[in-house]
TORGUKOL-244707 format. One record per residue (C-alpha): x negated, y negated, z; residue in three letters. Coordinates in steps of 0.2 Angstrom, whole numbers. Each point is the difference from the previous one (the first is absolute). Layout:
N
ATOM     x     y     z drenlo
ATOM     X     Y     Z    ALA
...
This chain:
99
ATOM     x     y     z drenlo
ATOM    39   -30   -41    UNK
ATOM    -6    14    14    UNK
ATOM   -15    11    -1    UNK
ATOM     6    17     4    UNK
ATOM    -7    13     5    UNK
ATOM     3     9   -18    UNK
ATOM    -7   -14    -9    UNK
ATOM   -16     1    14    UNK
ATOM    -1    21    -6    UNK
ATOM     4    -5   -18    UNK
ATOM   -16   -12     2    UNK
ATOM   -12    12     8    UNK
ATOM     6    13   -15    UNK
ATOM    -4   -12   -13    UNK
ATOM   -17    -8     6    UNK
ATOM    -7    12    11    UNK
ATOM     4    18   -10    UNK
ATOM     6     9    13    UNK
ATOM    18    11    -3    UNK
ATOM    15    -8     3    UNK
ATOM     3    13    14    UNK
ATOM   -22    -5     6    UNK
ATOM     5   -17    -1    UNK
ATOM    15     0    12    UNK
ATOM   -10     9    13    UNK
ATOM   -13   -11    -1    UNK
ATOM    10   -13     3    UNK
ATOM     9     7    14    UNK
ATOM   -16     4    11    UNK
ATOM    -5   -16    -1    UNK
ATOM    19    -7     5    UNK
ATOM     1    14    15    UNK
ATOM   -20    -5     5    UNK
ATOM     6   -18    -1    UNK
ATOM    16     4    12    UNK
ATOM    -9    11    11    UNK
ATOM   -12   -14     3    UNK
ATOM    13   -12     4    UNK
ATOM    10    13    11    UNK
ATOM   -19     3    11    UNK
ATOM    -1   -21     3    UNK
ATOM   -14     0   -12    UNK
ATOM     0   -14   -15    UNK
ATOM    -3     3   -19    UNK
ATOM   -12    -9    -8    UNK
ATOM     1     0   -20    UNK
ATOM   -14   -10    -4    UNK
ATOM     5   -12   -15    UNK
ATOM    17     1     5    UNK
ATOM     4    -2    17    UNK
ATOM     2     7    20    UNK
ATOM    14     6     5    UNK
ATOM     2    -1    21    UNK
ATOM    10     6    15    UNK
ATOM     7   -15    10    UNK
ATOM    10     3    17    UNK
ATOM    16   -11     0    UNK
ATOM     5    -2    18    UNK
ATOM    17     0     7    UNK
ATOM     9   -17    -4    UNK
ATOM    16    -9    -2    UNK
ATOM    13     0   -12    UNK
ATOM    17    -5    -7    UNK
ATOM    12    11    -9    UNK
ATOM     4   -11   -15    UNK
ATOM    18     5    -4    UNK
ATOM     7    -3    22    UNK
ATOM   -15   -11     5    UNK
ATOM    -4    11    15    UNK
ATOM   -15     0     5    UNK
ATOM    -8    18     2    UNK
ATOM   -17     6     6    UNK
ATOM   -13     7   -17    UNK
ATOM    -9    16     5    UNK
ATOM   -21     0     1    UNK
ATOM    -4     8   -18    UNK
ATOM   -14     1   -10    UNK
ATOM     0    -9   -18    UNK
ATOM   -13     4   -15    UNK
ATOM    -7   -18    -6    UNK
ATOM   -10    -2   -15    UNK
ATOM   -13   -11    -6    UNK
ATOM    -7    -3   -17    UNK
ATOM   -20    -1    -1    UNK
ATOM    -6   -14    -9    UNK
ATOM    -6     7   -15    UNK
ATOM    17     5    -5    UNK
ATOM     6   -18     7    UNK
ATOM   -13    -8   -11    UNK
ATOM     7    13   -16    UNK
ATOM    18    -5     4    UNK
ATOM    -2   -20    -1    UNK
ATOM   -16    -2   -13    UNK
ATOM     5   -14   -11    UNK
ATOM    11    -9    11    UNK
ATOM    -4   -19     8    UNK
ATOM     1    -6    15    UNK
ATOM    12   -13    -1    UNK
ATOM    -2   -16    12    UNK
């Protein structure tokens, strides 16, 4: 199951008590501050959550799977994210290590 973005506005609705049409803003501005960020370079830190961070991929070498050719992948930059350890620590509480 997926966490939509309606089900993100339906969440805010209920526990916050903002309007529907408050609670889809809200969310929003914090989507377009969060893009806006990333667009600039600059990571986002959600503390308790995670980081989200810019990497540079450089240019490289590839292979078309379907001929085998081998082609050339373009520089580009990727999003990465990384979970803090809070939310780490929440996800696998209760499990053992097993040797």
């Amino acid at each position: 199951m997926s966490l939509t973005k309606e089900d993100l506005v339906r969440r805010i609705y209920e526990q916050v008590g903002l309007s529907r049409a408050q609670s889809k803003n809200a969310l929003e501005t914090v989507l377009e501050l969060m893009k806006s960020s990333l667009e600039s370079g600059e990571d986002v830190l959600i503390s308790g959550f995670g980081k989200f961070c810019v990497r540079n991929k450089k240019e490289r070498r590839g292979r078309n799977p379907k001929t085998a050719e081998d082609i050339k992948l373009r520089a580009r930059k990727v999003i990465t994210f990384k979970v803090s350890g809070v939310l780490k620590e929440k996800l696998n509480r209760g499990r053992r290590i097993e040797d």
